[in-house]
N, C-alpha and C positions, 0 to 999 in steps of 0.2 A: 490345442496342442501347446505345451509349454517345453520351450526351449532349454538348455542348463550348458553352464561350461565346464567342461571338466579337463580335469590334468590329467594325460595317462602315461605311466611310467613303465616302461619296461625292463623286464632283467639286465640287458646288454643295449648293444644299437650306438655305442658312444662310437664316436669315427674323429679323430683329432685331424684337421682339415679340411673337414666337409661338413657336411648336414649331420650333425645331432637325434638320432632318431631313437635315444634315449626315453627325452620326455616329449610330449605332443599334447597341444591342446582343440578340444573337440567341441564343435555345437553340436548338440545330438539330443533326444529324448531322454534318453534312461542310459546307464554307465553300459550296458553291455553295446548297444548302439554305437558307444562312444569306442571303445575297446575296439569292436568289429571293423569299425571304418579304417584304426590306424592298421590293421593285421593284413586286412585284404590291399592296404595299398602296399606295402610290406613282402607281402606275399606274391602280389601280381606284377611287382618291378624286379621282384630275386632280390631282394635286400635285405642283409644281416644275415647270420646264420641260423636254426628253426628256434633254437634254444635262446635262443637271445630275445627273439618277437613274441617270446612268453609274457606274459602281464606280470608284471612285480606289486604296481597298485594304482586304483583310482581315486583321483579325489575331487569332490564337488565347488568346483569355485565362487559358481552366480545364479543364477535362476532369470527365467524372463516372466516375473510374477510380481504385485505387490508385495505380498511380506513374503519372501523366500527364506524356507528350513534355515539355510544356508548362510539366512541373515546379509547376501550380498546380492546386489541385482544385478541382471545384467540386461542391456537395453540392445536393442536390432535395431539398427539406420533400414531406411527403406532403401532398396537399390534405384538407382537415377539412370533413366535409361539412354 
């Protein structure tokens, strides 16, 4: 399983005051993974209007891989219990 970080932008979601839920960055598998995670937390707290939590765009920041597409890595600390 290899990890990626991606940046996910939406159409709307700016809130001046509050949480920004504009842009969101996601560990996930594959961009629609990435996408999905931010929609459903979006959708299951009623936050922003439908139009606004539409995808505007993704983009791939790191990889949890030696040589990454992406040409940037990204590394996972182990959690400490």
């Amino acid at each position: 399983m290899t990890f990626k970080l991606f940046k996910v932008t939406l159409r709307g979601g700016i809130n001046p005051g509050s949480t920004d839920y504009n842009a969101s960055f996601v560990v996930a598998e594959s961009p629609d993974a990435a996408y999905q995670a931010v929609r459903d937390f979006l959708d299951n707290n009623n936050l922003c209007h439908d139009y606004e939590r539409e995808l505007k765009s993704i983009e791939l920041l790191a990889e949890d891989r030696e040589y990454p597409a992406c040409r940037t890595m990204l590394f996972l600390a182990e959690a400490r219990p």
